[in-house]
Structures are given as C-alpha cells and as structure tokens.
N, C-alpha and C positions, 0 to 999 in steps of 0.2 A: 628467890626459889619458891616452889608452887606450895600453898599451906598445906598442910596435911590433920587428919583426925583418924581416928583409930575406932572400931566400935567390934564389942565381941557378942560374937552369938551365943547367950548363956545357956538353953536347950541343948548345942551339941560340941558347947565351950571351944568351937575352932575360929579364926579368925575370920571376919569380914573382907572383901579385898578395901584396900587403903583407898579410901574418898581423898581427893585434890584440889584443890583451887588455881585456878590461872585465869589472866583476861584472854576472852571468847571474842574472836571475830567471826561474822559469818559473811560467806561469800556467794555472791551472785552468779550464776551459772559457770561456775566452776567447783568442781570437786578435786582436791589437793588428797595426793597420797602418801603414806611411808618411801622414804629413798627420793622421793621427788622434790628437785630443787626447780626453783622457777620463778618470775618476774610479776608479782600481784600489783593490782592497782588500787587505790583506799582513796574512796573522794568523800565518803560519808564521815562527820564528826566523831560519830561513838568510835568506828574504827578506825580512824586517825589517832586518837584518846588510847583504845585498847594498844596500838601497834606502840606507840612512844612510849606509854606504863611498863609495859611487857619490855621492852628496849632496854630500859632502865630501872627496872625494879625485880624481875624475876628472869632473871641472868638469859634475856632476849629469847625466852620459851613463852607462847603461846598458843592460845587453842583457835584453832578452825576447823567449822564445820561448814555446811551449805546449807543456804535457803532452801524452803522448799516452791516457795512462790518467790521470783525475783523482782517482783514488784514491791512487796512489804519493804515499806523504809523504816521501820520501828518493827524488830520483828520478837518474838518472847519465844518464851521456850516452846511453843506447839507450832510455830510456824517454822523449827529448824529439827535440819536430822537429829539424831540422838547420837550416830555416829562417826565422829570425827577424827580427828588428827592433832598431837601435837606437833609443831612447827619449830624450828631454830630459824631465828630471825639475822639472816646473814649482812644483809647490808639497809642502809633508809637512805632513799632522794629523794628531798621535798621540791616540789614545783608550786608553781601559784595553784594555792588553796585545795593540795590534795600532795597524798604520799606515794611512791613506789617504793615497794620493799624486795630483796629477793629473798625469798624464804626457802626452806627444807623441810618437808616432812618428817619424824623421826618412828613415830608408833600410831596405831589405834586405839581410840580410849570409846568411853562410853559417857557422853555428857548427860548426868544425873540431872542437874539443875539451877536455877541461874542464881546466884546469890549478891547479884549485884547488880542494877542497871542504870547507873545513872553516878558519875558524869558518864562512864561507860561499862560497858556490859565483863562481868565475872562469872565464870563459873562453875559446877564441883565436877569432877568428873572421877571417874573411874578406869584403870589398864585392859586392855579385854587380853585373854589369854592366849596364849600360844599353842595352839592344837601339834600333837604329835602326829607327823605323818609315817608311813614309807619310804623309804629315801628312793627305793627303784621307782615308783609309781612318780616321786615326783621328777628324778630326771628324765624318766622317759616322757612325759606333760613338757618339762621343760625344752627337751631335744625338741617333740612337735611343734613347739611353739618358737623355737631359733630356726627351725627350716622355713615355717613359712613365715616367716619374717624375711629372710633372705629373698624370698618369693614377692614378698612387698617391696622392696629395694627396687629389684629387678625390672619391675612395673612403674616404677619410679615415685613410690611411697616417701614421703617425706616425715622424717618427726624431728621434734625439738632438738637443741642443738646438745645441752648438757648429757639428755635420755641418750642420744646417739655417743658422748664420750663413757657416760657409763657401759654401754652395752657394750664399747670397742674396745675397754681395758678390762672384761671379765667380772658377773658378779652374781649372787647367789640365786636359785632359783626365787625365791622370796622378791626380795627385789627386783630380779626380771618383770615376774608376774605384774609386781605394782606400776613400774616402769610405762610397761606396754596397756595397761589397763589404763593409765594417764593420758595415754596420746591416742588411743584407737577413737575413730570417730562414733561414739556413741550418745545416747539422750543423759543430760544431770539423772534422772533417775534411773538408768541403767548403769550410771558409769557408779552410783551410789551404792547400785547393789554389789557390785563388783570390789566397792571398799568394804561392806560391813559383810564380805565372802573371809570367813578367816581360812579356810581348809586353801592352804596355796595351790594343792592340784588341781582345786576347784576354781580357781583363777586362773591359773595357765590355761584350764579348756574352756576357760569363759573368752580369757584373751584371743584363744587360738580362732576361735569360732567367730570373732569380732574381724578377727584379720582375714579370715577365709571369707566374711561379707565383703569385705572392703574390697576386696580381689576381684571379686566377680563383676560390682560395681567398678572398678575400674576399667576391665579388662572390656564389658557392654560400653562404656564410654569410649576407651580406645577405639574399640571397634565403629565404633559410630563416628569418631572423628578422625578414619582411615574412609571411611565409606562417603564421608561428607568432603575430606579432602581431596579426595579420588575425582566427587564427582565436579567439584568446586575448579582440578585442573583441568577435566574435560572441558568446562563450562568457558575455563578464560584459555584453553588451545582455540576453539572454537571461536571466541570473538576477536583472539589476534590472529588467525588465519581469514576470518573476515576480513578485520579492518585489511589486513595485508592486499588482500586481494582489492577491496576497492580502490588502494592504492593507487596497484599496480594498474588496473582498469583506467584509470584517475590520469596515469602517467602515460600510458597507451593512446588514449583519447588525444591529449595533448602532442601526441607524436605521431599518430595517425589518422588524423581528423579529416583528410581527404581520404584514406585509405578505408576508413567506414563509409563513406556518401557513397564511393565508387564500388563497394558488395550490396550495398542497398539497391543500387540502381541495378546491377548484377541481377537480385531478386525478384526487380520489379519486371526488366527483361526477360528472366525465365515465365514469371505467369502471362506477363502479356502477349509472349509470344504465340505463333497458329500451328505450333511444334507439336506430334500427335502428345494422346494424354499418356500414353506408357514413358514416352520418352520426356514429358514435359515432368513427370512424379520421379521420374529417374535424377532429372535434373537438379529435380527441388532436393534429395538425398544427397546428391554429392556437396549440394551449398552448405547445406544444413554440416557437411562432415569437416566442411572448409574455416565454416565460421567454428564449430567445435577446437579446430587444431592449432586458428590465428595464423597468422601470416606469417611467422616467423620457420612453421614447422617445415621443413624440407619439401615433403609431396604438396605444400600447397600453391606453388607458381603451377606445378604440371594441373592441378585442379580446375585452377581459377583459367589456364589455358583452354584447357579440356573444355570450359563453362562458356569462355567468350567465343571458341570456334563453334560452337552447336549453336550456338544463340546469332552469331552472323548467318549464319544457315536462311538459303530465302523460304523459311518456312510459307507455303500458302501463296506463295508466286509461282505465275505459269507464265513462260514465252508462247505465242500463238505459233499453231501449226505453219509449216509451210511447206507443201508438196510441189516440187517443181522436178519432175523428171530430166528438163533440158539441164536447169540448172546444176544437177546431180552428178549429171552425163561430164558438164563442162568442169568439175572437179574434179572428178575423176581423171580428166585426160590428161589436165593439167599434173596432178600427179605423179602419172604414168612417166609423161612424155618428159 
C-alpha cells in the first residue's frame, strides 16, 4: 500500500492534502490517462525494478508520469511532468530482457517529488482534486463530443480496441473525456495538457476540437485519394485500351498482311496517277476514310471499288484522231441496211 504522512498547517490549523509514496515510472512518448486501460512496454531496468516492486509490494498501484524529453535515459525530477496518474497494474509478460504490462489508469495526482532513485525510482505525490462542475454544461460538452465521434467512425476513424468497449457499454462524461483525449491524434505535450485539464468540460471541448482536426485532415486525405484514384483509373483505362488496341493491330497485321500492301499500292496509284488535281485530292479523302473504317466495315468493299475504278481510268491517254468521212459513210450503211 502507498506510504502515507500527514502534515497540518498550524496558521489556519486545517489539513494539508495527504503526501504518498509509490514507485514512479516514467514513460516515453506516451501519456496514460484516468479510465484508460492499455498494453505499455518497459525495456529500461529502473522501470522493470519499479513495475515488479509495485506488482508485489504496494498491492500492483503505481505511478506514471511522462518524460518530457524522450531521450533522457536517467531522468530526475525536472525532466518529468509533475502531473501524472496512478495505474492498477493488470497483468506482467516478461519477454527476453524487457516487460509488458497492461495497466489502468485510475486518478490524477500531482508528483511532489522523488524520494528514491536507485535501485529504482519512488516517489511522493499528492491527489489533485475534483472540481465541481454543471452537470447540463457538461452533458451538453459531452453530447458534442459523442456526435462527432460518430462522425469519426463514419470517416472510418479508428481507436483502441478496450476505448471502443468502454465507449459501446456506456460511461461517465469523466471518463469519455479521458478516453477520447487518450486516443486523438495529438503532440505528448498537448496530449499532457489535456491530462493536467481538471475542469471535465474543459476536456470534452479540448477533445471535441482534436476530433473536428482530425476530420478535416481526413476528409483533405480522402479527398486526395478519390482525386488520385480517379486519375490512377484513367491512367491504367488508357494504357489497357492501348495495349488492346496494339494488340488487335498486332493480330490484323498477322491476318491481313497482304491486305495492307494492296491499300498501300492503292495510295501509291492514286498520287501517281495523271487524274486532274480536284479529283486526285478527292481520291486521296475517300482513302484516308477507307483506311479510317478497316476493311471489315460494311461501305468499305463499295470504297475501295469506287478507288480501283477511277484509278483504271486511262487518265492522260489520248487515241489519235481519225476523220474519215468514207469510212463513216460505210458504217453508217452498214447499220441502216
């Protein structure tokens, strides 16, 4: 059990709050709240030392607070918050050369100072009190703060697996607030100020205001990866409609590979032809609509028709005159007669 000392203020003879002793661990860029149960990891000796002491000596209650720098591997009292948590230490798994514990938050204290460090860290601390609020003020904080939580889901927000069992069997505004101030994506020292917030309605619209960030930032993400999806499917329509087509091209070739030589010569026919120029730029337009359609389309046999009768045409040949009246005479009679 945590020690206790008693000290009276003889000035206005009323009591001191009660100083405590527990072993302190302090934790690396996490901040652990009241109500929050969760899976910590301890690879450092002092907090391996505090976590088995506490286990087994002070009926598995101890203190955690947070670093303020997470580098400090030996840290003293100026390098840790001053406001922490006491912890019920639920379960220990030891693994090679480090602990997982899962722990529970239970209160807010106010760690005075260290009265132990070595083999590991003790120290006194103090309860911080319970501010009276409003109870409409804070369920209405509270209501804003379950809507847009609902709002987070929806966008497909995810939190811890325990916070989501508490939230889905009902629990005090108190605990909401601490809950959601646990899991919102925020900085250790933001999430810090947000535990030594005693005023709860001042936490639910710390909370609510974290989750309205988070929203926006998601909903800019979504958006950007509807806008990058979008253009990602134009991107692979476009190069399987390519490849398709070079396929098809690919397979055409292979099946009509006399039937390309014989439009090529087709074209060479129409320029070299002595066919005037109106009708030779005519010709070149209906090629052009033939080779467009492929040979498979209906009007293209009447085209390519159309193309080789004009082109047999004796452009630019003359028969020589021949005037021969007798001879004219003598068809003619023939004719007749």
């Amino acid at each position: 059990m945590p020690q206790t000392t008693k000290k009276t203020n003889i000035n206005d003879k009323s009591l001191e709050p009660v100083k405590k002793i527990l072993p302190l661990i302090p934790l690396r860029n996490v901040v652990l709240f009241p109500s929050v149960e969760t899976s910590l990891f301890f690879g450092r000796k002092e907090s391996m030392k505090s976590l088995l002491y506490a286990y087994d000596n002070t009926n598995k209650l101890v203190l955690i607070t947070s670093q303020r720098n997470p580098k400090t591997e030996k840290p003293e009292i100026k390098d840790l918050y001053s406001v922490g948590v006491i912890a019920k230490i639920e379960h220990i798994l030891q693994t090679d050369g480090s602990l997982h514990a899962i722990v529970k938050g239970l209160s807010r204290v106010n760690i005075v100072s260290l009265t132990q460090q070595e083999p590991h860290l003790m120290a006194e601390f103090v309860d911080l009190p319970t501010i009276t609020e409003s109870t409409t003020d804070i369920q209405q904080s509270a209501e804003t703060l379950l809507s847009q939580l609902k709002k987070a889901f929806a966008l497909g927000r995810q939190f811890d697996l325990p916070a989501m069992m508490h939230l889905s069997t009902g629990i005090s505004s108190t605990d909401l607030a601490d809950q959601v101030c646990f899991s919102v994506d925020a900085k250790i020292p933001e999430k810090q100020q947000l535990l030594e917030t005693l005023l709860v309605t001042q936490r639910l619209k710390a909370a609510t205001e974290f989750l309205i960030k988070e929203m926006k930032v998601a909903e800019l993400e979504r958006s950007i990866e509807e806008k990058t999806q979008e253009k990602f499917n134009v991107g692979m329509k476009r190069n399987i409609l390519e490849e398709r087509k070079k396929q098809i091209e690919k397979e055409l070739r292979k099946m009509g590979e006399d039937t390309g030589s014989e439009l090529d010569n087709l074209e060479k026919k129409i320029k070299t032809s002595k066919m005037p120029k109106d009708i030779k730029k005519r010709m070149l337009r209906e090629y052009s609509r033939l080779i467009e359609m492929g040979n498979m389309a209906p009007e293209a046999s009447y085209i390519r028709t159309y193309l080789e009768t004009v082109i047999e045409l004796p452009w630019g040949k003359y028969s020589p005159d021949s005037v021969s009246l007798a001879k004219a005479k003598k068809i003619l009679d023939q004719d007749q007669f």
